[in-house]
C-alpha positions as CSV (number, residue, x, y, z in Angstrom):
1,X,0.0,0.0,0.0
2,X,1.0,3.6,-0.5
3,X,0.2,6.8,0.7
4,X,0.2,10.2,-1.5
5,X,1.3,12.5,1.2
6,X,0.9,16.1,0.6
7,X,1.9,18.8,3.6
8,X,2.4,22.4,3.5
9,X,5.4,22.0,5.7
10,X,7.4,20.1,3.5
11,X,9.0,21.0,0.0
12,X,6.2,19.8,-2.5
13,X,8.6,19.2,-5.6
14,X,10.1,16.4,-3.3
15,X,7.4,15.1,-2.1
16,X,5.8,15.0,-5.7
17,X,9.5,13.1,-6.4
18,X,9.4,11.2,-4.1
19,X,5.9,10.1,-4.7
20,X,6.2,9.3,-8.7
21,X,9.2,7.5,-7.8
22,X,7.1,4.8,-5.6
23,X,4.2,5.0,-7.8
24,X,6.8,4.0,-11.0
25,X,8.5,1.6,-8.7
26,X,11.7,3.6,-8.5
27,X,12.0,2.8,-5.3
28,X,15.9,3.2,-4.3
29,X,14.9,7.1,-6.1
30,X,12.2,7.6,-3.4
31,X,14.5,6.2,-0.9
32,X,16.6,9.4,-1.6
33,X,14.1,11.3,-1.9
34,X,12.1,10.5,1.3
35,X,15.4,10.3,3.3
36,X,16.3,13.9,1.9
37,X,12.8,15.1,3.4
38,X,14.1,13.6,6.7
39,X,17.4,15.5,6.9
40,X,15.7,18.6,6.0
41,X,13.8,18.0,9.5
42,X,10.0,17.1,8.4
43,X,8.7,14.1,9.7
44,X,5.2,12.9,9.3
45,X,3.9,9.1,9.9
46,X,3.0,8.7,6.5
47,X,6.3,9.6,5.2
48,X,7.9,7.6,7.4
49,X,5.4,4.2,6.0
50,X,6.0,5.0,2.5
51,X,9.6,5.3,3.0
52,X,9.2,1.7,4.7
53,X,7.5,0.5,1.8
54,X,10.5,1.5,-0.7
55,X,12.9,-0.4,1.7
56,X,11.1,-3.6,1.8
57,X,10.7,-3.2,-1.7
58,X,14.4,-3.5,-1.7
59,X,14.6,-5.9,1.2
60,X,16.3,-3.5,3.5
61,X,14.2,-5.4,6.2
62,X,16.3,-3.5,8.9
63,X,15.8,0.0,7.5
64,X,11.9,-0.9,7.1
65,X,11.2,-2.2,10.4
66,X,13.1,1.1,11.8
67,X,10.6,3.3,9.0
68,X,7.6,1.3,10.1
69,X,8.6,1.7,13.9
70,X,9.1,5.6,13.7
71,X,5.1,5.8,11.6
72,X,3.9,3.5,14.7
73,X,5.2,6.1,17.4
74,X,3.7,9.5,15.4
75,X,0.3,7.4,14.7
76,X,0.5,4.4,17.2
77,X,-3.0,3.4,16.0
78,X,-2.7,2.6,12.0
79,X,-3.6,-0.9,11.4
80,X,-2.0,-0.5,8.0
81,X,1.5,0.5,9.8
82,X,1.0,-2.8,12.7
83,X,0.8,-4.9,9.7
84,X,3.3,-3.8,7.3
85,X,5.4,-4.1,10.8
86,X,4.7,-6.8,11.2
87,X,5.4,-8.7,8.0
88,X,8.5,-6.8,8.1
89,X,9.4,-8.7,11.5
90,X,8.8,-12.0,10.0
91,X,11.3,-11.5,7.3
92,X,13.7,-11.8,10.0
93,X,16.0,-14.2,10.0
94,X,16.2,-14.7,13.4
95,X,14.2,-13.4,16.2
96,X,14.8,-12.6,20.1
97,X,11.5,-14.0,21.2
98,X,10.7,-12.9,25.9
99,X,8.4,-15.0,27.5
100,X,5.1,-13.9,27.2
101,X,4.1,-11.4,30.2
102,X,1.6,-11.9,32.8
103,X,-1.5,-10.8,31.3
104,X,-2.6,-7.6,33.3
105,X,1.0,-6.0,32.4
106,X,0.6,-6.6,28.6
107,X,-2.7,-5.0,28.7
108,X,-1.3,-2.1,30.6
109,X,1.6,-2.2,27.9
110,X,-1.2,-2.4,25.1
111,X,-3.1,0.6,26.7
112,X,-0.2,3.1,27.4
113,X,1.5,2.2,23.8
114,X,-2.0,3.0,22.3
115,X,-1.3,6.9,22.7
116,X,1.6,9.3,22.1
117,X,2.8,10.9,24.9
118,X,1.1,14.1,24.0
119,X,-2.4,13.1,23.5
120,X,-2.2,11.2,27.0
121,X,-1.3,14.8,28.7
122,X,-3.9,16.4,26.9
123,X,-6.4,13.6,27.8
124,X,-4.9,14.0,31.2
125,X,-5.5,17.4,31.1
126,X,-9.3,17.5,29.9
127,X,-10.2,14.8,32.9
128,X,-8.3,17.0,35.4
129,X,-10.5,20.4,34.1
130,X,-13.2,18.1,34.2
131,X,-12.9,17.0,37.5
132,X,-11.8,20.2,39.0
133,X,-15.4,21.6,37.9
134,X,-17.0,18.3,39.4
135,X,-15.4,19.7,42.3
136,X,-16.8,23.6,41.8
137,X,-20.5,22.0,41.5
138,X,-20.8,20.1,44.5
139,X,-19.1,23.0,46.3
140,X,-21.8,25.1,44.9
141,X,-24.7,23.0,45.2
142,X,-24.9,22.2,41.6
143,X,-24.3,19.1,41.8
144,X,-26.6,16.5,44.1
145,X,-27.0,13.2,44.6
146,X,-25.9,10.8,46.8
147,X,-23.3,9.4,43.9
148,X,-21.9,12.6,43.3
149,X,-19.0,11.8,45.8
150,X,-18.4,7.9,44.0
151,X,-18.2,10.1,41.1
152,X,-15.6,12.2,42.5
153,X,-13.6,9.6,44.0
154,X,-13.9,7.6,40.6
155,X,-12.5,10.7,38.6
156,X,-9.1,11.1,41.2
157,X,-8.6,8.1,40.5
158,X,-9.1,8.2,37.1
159,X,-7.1,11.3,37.1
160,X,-3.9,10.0,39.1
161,X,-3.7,7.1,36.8
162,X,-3.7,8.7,33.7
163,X,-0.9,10.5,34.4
164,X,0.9,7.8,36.3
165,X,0.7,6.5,32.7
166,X,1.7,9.6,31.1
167,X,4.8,9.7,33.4
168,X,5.7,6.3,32.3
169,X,5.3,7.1,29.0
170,X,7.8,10.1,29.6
171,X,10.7,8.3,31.4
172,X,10.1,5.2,28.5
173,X,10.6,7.8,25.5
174,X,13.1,9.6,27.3
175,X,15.4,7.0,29.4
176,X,16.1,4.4,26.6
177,X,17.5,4.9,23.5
178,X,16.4,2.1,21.5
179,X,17.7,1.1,17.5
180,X,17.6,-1.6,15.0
181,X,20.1,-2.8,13.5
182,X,20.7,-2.3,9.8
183,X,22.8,-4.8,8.9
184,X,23.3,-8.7,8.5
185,X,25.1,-10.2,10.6
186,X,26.8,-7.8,12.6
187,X,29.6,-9.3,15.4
188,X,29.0,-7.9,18.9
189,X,32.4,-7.7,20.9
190,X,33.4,-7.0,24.3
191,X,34.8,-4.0,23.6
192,X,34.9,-0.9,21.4
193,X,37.2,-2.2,18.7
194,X,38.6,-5.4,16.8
195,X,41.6,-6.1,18.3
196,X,41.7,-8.3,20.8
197,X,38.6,-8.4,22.1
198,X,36.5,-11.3,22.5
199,X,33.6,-12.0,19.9
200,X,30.5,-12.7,21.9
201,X,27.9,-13.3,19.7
202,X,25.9,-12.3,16.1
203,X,23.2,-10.4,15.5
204,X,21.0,-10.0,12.6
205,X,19.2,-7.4,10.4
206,X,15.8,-6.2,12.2
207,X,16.4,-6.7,15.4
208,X,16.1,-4.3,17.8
209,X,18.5,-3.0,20.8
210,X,19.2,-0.3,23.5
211,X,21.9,2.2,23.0
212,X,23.8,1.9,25.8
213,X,26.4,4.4,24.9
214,X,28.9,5.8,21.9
215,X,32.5,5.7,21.8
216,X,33.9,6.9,18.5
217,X,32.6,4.6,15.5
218,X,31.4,1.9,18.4
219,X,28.0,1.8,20.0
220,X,27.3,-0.3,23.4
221,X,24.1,-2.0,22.8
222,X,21.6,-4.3,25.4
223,X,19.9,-6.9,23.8
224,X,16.1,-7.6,24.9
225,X,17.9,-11.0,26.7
226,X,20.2,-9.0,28.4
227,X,23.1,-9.7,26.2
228,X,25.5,-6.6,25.9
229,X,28.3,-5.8,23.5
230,X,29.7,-3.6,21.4
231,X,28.7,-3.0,17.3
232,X,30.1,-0.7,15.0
233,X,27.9,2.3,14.4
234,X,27.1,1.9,11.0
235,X,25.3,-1.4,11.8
236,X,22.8,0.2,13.9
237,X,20.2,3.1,13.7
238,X,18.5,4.9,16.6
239,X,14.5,5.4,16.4
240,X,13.2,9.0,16.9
């Protein structure tokens, strides 16, 4: 699937480029092209999915799964970008597979992943203004009943959780710096060049990794498992 994407924001003889180029299946042209739009500082979802579209075209499965994983965090909701996602994933060659969690955290994982960061503050925000005048009509006498205080009690609570959520959201966005790697078959060592450090194991194209830290042309990363190691730059590129 592709998406004409028009904005004001962004240069409209490059998207208009960029466009024809997936629509006559030029796609290492668009990959230029949508990549250009990128270092020019414009980012949409959309232009993110199409520009995952030209690299699976390609089989850059590394490079779409990190397109498709920057659309999901602008527009965490798009069916069309879970799915494309997700056939990227199974063209993995191999795959670092957790134990499934207990049930009440992966619905609280489902839940907070199903909004940006910004649209939980602002619904934070509107249940907060809407509770605060809650709070003006039964100091007024506007509001009766004898529910109104279950009400008011339901909508603190309400309230606090949302933004626990929110704040979890934060610290997630902000604390890790997560990446895929781009390569095949990249060599993780125990240190931040050849030499003589110890090669402790391989990982592949599409899977994804913390950035621990950066030292020159070397990049730390953790592993889902836990394994650590260090990969050349190059092999790896952050998310947004």
């Amino acid at each position: 699937m592709f998406l004409s994407i028009g904005f004001a924001d962004i240069p409209n003889d490059l998207l208009i480029q960029g466009n024809d180029a997936m629509i006559y299946e030029k796609y290492k042209d668009a990959i230029q092209t949508y990549e250009s739009i990128l270092e020019l500082g414009h980012e949409h979802a959309d232009l993110y999915y199409n520009l995952g579209n030209a690299y699976y075209r390609l089989h850059y499965i590394g490079q779409a799964i990190w397109a498709y994983s920057n659309a999901l965090k602008i527009s965490p909701r798009d069916t069309d970008f879970h799915h494309n996602l997700s056939v990227a994933k199974a063209r993995r060659i191999d795959r670092i597979d957790m134990p499934e969690p207990f049930f009440l955290l992966q619905i609280y994982r489902d839940i907070k992943s199903n909004l940006t960061l910004q649209e939980w503050i602002v619904f934070g925000s509107l249940v907060l203004l809407f509770q605060a005048l809650w709070v003006f009509g039964l100091q007024f006498g506007w509001i009766r009943g004898s529910m109104s205080q279950s009400i008011l009690t339901g909508l603190i609570v309400v309230t606090l959780g949302i933004h626990v959520v929110a704040a979890d959201k934060y610290f997630q966005d902000n604390r890790t710096n997560t990446g895929v790697v781009i390569a095949n078959g990249v060599d993780a060592y125990s240190g931040p060049f050849y030499g003589e450090n110890t090669l402790l194991f391989r990982i592949n194209e599409g899977s994804f990794a913390d950035i621990h830290q950066t030292q020159k042309d070397w990049v730390e990363i953790i592993l889902i498992d836990g394994k650590k190691g260090w990969i050349p730059t190059e092999s790896i590129r952050a998310l947004k």
